[in-house]
N, C-alpha and C positions, 0 to 999 in steps of 0.2 A: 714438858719437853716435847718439840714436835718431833715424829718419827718422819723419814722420808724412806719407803719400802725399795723404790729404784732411780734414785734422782737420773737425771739423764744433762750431760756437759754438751751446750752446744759448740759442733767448731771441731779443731785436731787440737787435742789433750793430752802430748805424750807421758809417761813415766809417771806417772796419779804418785802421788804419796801424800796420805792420813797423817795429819798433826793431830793431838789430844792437847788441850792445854784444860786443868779441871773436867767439867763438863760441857766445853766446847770443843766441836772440832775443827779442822782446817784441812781444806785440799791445797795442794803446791802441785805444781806439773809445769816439765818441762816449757820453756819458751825460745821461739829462735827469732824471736821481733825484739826483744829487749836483752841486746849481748854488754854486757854479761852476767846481767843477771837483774833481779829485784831484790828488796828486802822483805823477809816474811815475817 
């Protein structure tokens, strides 16, 4: 498993929120380009 100590999000990334699914994760964060929304 790679670790990443400080990943860094290029761009404006509001409201971050951490998905776990097993041993993968997933970032979601807000978007105002794509109303109303994507699927995760």
């Amino acid at each position: 498993m790679a670790i990443v100590t400080n990943p860094i999000l290029p761009g404006f990334n509001p409201d971050p929120s951490i998905c776990r699914v097993g041993d993968d994760y997933y970032i979601a964060t807000s978007t105002f380009e794509w109303f109303p929304g994507v699927q995760i």
